[in-house]
C-alpha positions, 0 to 999 in steps of 0.5 A: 318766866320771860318772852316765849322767843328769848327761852327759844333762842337760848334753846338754840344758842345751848343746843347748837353752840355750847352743846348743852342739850339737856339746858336746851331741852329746858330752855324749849319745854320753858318757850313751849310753856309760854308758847304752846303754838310755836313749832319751831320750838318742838321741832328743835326739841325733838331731836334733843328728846332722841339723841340725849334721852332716846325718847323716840316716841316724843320726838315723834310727838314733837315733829307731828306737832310741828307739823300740825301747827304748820302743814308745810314746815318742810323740815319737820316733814323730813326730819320726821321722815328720817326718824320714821324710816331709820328709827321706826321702819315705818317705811309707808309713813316715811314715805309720806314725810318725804313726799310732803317735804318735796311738796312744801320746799320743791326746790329743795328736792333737787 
């Protein structure tokens, strides 16, 4: 148990310092437990789902909620986008995420 924020940011601190992904993988299915609407958490665990477990499917599970959660999360949009195009050659719904990334973050489109 704990604060939703303190599993997120050790989440974080596994994943992306001490690379300890499947303690990070834990770390945001707990800060998800305790906050179920927090799409920063999904969008961090997907790739974790991709790279350690090859769950593709979840990832994409993980994005698509980060982005209903929050319409103009750039990043998700992109990230969901590479997935769909190199992963799933879905290449109209890659196309999609592209245009919606520039659309949430312009001037990150240059």
């Amino acid at each position: 148990p704990g604060c939703a924020s303190t599993w997120f940011s050790r989440g974080l601190l596994n994943s992306d310092y001490l690379d300890n992904p499947e303690d990070a993988l834990r770390d945001f299915d707990t800060a998800l437990s305790l906050e179920p609407d927090n799409a920063r958490a999904y969008f961090h665990r997907a790739p974790l789902l991709e790279d350690c477990r090859k769950d593709t499917a979840g990832a994409l599970d993980d994005y698509t909620r980060a982005i209903q959660l929050d319409p103009n999360f750039a990043p998700a949009h992109f990230n969901r986008a590479v997935l769909r195009h190199t992963k799933l050659s879905d290449f109209p719904g890659a196309l999609e995420d592209y245009t919606a990334a520039i659309a949430a973050d312009p001037a990150d489109s240059a």
